[in-house]
N, C-alpha and C positions, 0 to 999 in steps of 0.2 A: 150734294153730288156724292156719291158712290165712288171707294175708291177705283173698281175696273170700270166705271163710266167708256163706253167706248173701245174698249176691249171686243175684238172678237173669238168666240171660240167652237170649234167645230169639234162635235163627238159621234164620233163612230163607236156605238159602247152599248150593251144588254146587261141585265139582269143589276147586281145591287151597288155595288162598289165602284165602277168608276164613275157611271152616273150620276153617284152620291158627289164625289169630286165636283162633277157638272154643274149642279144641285145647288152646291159651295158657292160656286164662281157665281153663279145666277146671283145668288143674295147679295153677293158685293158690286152685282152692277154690270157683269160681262152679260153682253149678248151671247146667248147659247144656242145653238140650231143641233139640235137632236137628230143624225140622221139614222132610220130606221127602216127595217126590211119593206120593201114595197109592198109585199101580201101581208104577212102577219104580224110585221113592227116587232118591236119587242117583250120578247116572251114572257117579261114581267107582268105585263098587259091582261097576263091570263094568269096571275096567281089573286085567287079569290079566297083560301083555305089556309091559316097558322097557327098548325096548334087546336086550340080548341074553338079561335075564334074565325067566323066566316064574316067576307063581308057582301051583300049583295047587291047590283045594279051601281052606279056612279055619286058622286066619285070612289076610289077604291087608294085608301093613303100604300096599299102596296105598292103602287106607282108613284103616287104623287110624293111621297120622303121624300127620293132620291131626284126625283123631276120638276123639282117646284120652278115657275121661272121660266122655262126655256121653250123653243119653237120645235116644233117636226115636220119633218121631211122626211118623203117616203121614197125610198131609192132605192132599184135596183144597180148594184154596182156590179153583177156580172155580165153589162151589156154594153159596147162603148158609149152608148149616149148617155146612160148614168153615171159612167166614168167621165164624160166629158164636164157634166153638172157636177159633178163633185170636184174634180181642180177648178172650175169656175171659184165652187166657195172655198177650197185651199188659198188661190190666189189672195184673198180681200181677207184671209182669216190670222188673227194673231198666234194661235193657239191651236195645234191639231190633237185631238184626245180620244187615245182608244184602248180596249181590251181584248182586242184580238188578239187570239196567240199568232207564235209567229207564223205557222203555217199558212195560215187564215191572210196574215199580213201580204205575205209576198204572191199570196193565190190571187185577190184582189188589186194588188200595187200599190198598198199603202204602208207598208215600210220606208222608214227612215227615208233613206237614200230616194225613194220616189217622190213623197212627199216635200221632202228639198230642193229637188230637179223643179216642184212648180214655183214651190216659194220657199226659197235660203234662208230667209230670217224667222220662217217659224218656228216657234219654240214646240216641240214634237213628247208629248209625254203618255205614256202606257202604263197601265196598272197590271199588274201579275200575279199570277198565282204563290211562285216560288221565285221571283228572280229571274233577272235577264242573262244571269251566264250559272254554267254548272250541266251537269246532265242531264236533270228536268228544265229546264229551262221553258222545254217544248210543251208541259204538262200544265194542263187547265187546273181547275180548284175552286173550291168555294169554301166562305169564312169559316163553316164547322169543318174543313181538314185543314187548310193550311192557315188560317190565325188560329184558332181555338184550341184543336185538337196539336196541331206538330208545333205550334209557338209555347206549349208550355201551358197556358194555362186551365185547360182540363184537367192534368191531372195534380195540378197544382191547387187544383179548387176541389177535388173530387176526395172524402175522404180514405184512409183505409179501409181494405174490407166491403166497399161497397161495389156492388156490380157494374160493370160497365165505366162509364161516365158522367159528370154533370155537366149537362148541355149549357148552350149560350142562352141567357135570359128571356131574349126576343128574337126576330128575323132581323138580317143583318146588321148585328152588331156590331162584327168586325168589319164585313164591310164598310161601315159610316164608319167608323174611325179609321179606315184605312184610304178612307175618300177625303176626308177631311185635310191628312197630313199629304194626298196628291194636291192637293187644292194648294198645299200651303207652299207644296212644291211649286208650281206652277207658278206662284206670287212671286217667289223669290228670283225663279227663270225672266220672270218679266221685269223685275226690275234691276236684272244682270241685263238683261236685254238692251234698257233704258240708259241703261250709265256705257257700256260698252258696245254694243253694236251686233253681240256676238248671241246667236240663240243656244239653248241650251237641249239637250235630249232630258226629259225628268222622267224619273222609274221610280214607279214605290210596290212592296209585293203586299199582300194578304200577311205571308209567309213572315216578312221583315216588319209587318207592322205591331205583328203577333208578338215575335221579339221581343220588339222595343216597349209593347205595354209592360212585357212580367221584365224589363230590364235590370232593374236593380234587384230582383229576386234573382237573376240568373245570374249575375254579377256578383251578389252573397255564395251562388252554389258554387258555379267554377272556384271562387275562392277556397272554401271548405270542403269541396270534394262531394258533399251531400247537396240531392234535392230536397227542395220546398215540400213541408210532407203536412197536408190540411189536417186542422182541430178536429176531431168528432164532431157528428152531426148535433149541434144544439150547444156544445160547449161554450162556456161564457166566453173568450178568449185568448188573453196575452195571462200564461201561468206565474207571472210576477208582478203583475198592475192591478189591482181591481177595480182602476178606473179607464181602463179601455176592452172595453168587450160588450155583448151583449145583458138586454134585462128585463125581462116579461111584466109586462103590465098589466091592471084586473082584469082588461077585456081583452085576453089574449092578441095584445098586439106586442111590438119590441122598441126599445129606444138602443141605441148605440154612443156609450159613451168612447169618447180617445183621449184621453187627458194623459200626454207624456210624460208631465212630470206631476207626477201622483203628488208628492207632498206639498207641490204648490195649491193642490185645488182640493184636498182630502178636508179640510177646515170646511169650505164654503161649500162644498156636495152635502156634508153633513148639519151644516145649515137648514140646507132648502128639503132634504128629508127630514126633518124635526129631530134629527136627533144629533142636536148641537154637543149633546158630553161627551162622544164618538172623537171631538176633535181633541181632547186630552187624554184620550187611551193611550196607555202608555204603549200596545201594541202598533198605535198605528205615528209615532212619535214625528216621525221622519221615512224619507224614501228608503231610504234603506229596512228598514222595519216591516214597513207600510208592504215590500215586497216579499219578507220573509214568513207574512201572515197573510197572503193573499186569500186563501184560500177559505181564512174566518171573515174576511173582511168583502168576498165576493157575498156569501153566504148571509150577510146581515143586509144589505144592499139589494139582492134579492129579496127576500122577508118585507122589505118597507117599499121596494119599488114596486112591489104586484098587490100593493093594498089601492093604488088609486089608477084610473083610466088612464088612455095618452094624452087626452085631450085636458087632461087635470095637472098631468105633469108637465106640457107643452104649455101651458099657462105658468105654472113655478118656475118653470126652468128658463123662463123668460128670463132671468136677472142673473142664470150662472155662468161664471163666469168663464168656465173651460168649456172645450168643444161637446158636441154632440147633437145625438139628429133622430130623428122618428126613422122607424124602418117603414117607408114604402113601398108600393107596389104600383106599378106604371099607372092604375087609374089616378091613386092618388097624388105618384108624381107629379102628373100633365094640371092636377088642381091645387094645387101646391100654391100658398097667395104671396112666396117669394120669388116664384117662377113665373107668376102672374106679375108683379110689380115692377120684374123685367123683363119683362116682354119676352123671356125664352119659349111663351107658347104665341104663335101670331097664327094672324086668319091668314089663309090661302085657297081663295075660291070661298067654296062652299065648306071648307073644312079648315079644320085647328091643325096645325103641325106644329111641331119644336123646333127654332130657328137655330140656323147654324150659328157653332158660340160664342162665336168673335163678331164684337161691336164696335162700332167706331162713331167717337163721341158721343159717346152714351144716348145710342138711339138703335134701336132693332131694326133688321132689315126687311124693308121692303121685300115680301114674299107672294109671290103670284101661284098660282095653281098650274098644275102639270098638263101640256098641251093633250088635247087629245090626238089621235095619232093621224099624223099628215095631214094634220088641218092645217099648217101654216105653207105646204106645199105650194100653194100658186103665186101667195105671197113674195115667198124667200125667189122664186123665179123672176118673180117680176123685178125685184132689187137688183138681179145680177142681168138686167137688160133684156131679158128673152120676153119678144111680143107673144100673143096666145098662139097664132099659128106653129111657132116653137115649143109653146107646149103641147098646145092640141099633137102635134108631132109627136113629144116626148113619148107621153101619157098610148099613145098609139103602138109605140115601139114596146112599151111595157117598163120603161126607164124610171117611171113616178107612176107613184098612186093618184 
């Protein structure tokens, strides 16, 4: 059994980020009911084009990331009869989840205070751009302004001198991680819930999740008065370690060593590149040394790393004994046979997704594919007692698709 087994949870939510929440909750077992615009559902629906890559005809992982798992329901909420259908499913629901700003909130009546008036014990949680108080409060956002770009880490990533900024890796990046920590909100409301009786309002922003990634970098600035200022483009790394930083290998790929404490592992690096006499330089004696000659000691490491492939050093470096990792790139990621060994890529439908990353007793979760839109409409009616005449009605009124 699934820890949310029987959870219910209702979202009223577009495009990448609380969904992804949705998404979350789906994997551990909550029922999700997706409600969605009655004509054109949500707008995610229609992103086919990222970057360089297109995807054509179904499925489309644009949608399905953040949607894997859950049901759709096509609802007009600005007509009473789909208002009526929607406190039907508030009432039976544990969980109400949405991204609407607040405008949007109180135009429809699914703020706070309304959604309580049907059911007091739901736990009520919204995802945000910037935060629920301040003077934007009111303003929309998406992850490249308010995580990427105003949390710091653009320009914390972005070298000097270079134009512009360096963008986020993938499409929603921030997003999913900022869906993930509403999810985990959402866990904790419910099991404040369970122990007290008392529900919770949960917020988490784009803006505060952004934060909280570069936290400890920003935590070092305030301290010191300076920001985080990025290496050069290609630079090996940390100017006092030369075992944590980057190192090109024959077939122009990169490994990334981090070994903190250099004179722990300076001996056995110099092992597994053959050149065992490296380990009684007197240059490299100890950490302290070892930091004051970085700079000869990056330089020979390079030299002997870019004589053999990754796949020649990923075989050596099987036995060493400090950290380090291949630099990939998302194809590689996704085919990675330690990501494969756990389960972090699982099928869903007709497609591979990366399961959300929290497992429970070391088993992946069950991952379903993303509904198509308002297909589970007659269904979810039928659960909450409405015979067809009620819906033939509905569906008349314009209420459901």
């Amino acid at each position: 059994m699934r820890p949310l087994e029987g959870v219910r949870v209702l979202e009223v939510a577009m495009y990448g980020f609380v969904p992804s929440a949705g998404g979350v909750l789906a994997d551990w077992g909550a029922d999700v009911v997706k409600v969605e615009h009655a004509v054109t559902g949500d707008p995610q629906r229609g992103l086919r084009q990222v970057g360089t890559l297109r995807v054509e005809g179904d499925p489309n992982p644009n949608i399905e990331h953040a949607n894997r798992g859950k049901r759709s329901l096509g609802l007009d909420l600005s007509v009473p009869e789909g208002k009526e259908v929607l406190e039907a499913l508030i009432r039976r629901s544990d969980v109400f989840l949405t991204s609407f700003l607040p405008g949007a909130r109180r135009k429809f009546g699914i703020d706070v205070d309304d959604v309580r008036a049907v059911n007091p014990e739901i736990v009520y949680a919204r995802g945000s751009a910037l935060g629920p108080r301040g003077r934007e409060a009111d303003k929309g956002g998406y992850d490249m302004t308010a995580f990427w770009a105003r949390g710091g880490t653009a320009a914390s990533l972005t070298p000097p001198g270079t134009e512009g900024m360096i963008s986020p890796p993938g499409p929603a990046y921030g997003d999913t991680v900022s869906g993930t920590n509403l999810a985990g909100g959402i866990a904790a409301a419910l099991f404040r819930r369970e122990r007290t009786g008392e529900p919770s309002v949960v917020d988490v922003s784009l803006f505060g999740s952004g934060l909280w990634a570069m936290g400890h970098g920003i935590a070092l600035s305030m301290h010191v008065g300076e920001p985080l200022v990025a290496a050069p483009a290609g630079a090996h790394g940390s100017p006092t370690n030369p075992l944590s930083g980057l190192y090109a290998t024959s077939d122009g790929r990169y490994l990334a060593f981090v070994m903190l404490q250099p004179g722990k592992f300076w001996a056995d690096v110099c092992r597994h590149i053959d050149r065992p006499e490296l380990a009684g330089d007197p240059r490299f004696a100890d950490a302290e040394r070892i930091a004051a000659n970085t700079a000869e000691a990056v330089g020979i490491l390079r030299e002997a790393i870019a004589t053999r492939t990754l796949a020649e050093w990923t075989e050596r470096f099987a036995t060493l004994a400090g950290p380090w990792a291949p630099v990939q790139d998302s194809l590689q990621a996704g085919n990675d046979p330690q990501a494969r060994a756990n389960e972090y890529i699982v099928k869903a439908g007709d497609l591979e997704l990366v399961a959300s990353p929290v497992q429970f007793d070391v088993a992946a979760p069950a991952v379903g594919p993303a509904p198509e839109f308002a297909a589970q409409t007659e269904e979810i009616l039928t659960e909450l007692g409405l015979d067809w005449d009620r819906i033939i009605a509905l569906k008349a009124a314009g209420a459901i698709t």
